[in-house]
C-alpha positions as CSV (number, residue, x, y, z in Angstrom):
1,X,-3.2,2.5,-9.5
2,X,-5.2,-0.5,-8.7
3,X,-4.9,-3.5,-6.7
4,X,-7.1,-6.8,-7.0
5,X,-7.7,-10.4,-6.1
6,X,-6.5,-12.3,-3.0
7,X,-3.9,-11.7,-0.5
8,X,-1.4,-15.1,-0.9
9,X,-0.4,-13.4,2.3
10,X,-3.7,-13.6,4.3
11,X,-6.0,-14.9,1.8
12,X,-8.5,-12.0,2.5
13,X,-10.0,-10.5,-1.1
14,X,-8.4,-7.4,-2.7
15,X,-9.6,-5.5,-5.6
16,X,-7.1,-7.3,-8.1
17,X,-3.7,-7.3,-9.3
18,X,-1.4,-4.1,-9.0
19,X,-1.5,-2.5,-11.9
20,X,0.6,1.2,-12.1
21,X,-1.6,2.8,-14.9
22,X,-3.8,1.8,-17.9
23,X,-1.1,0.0,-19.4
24,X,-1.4,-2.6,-17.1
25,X,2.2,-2.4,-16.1
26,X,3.1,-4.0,-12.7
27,X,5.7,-2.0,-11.5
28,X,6.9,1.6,-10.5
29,X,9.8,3.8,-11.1
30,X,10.7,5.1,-7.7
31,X,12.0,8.5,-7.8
32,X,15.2,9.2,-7.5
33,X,14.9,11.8,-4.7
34,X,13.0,10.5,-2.6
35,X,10.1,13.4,-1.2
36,X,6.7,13.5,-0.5
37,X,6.5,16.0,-3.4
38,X,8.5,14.1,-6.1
39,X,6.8,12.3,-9.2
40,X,6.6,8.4,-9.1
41,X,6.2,7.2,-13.3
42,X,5.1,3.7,-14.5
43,X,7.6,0.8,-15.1
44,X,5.6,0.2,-18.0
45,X,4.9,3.0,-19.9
46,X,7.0,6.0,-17.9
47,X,3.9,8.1,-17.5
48,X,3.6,10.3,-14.0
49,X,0.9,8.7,-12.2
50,X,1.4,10.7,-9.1
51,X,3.4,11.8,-6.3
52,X,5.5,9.4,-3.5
53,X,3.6,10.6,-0.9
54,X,0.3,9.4,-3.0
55,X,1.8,6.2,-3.7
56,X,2.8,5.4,0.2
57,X,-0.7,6.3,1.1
58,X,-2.2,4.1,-1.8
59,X,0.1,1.4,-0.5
60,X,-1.0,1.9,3.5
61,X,-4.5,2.0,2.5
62,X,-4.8,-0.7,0.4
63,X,-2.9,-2.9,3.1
64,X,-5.6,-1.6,6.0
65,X,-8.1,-2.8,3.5
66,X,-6.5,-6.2,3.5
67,X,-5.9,-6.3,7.4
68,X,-9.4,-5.9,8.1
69,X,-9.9,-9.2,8.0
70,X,-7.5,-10.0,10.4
71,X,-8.9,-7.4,13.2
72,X,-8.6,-11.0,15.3
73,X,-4.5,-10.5,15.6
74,X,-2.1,-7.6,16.1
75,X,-0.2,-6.7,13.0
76,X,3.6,-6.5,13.0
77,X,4.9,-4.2,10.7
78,X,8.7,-3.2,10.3
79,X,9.0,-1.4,7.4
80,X,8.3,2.6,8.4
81,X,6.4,3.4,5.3
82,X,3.9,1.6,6.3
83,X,3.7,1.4,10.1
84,X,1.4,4.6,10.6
85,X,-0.9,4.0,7.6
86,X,-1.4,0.6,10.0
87,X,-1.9,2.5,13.0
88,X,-4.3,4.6,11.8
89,X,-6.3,1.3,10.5
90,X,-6.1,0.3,13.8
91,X,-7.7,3.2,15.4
92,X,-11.0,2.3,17.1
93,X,-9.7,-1.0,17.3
94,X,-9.7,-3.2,20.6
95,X,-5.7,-4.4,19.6
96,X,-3.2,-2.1,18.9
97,X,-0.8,-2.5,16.4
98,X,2.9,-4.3,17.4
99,X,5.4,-1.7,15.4
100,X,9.0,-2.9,15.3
């Protein structure tokens, strides 16, 4: 999985565009029972490209990476997949992190 570009949220620089494997797909198939331990496939091409609990952390680190340049404002994030990956960005920080 990779992610590149600019944020249209924030306008900070990220890697690129999502991409879910080397087929450039831009999508996921979320499993259907969802555990930490089950397998999440490419929209694109259906190929395992690892596990939900891999993606969510992908997802929380590559949206750390992104608030980093924001450090000036606390974040305010309501979905719970997220919310600790974004506290634990936030540690060391002078803010803490607004959860919903």
């Amino acid at each position: 999985m990779s992610l590149q570009g600019e944020s249209i949220v924030t306008g900070t620089p990220v890697l690129g565009q999502f991409s879910a494997c080397e087929c450039g797909a831009p999508s996921i198939v979320i499993p259907a029972m969802v555990a930490d331990e089950a397998p999440v496939s490419c929209g694109g091409c259906s190929r395992v490209i690892g596990s939900w609990l891999g993606y969510k952390a992908f997802v929380s680190r590559s949206i750390a990476r992104e608030a980093q340049g924001m450090r000036q404002h606390a974040l305010v994030c309501v979905d719970p997949i997220l919310t600790a990956g974004l506290e634990e960005a936030w540690l060391g920080s002078a803010s803490a992190p607004v959860a919903a």
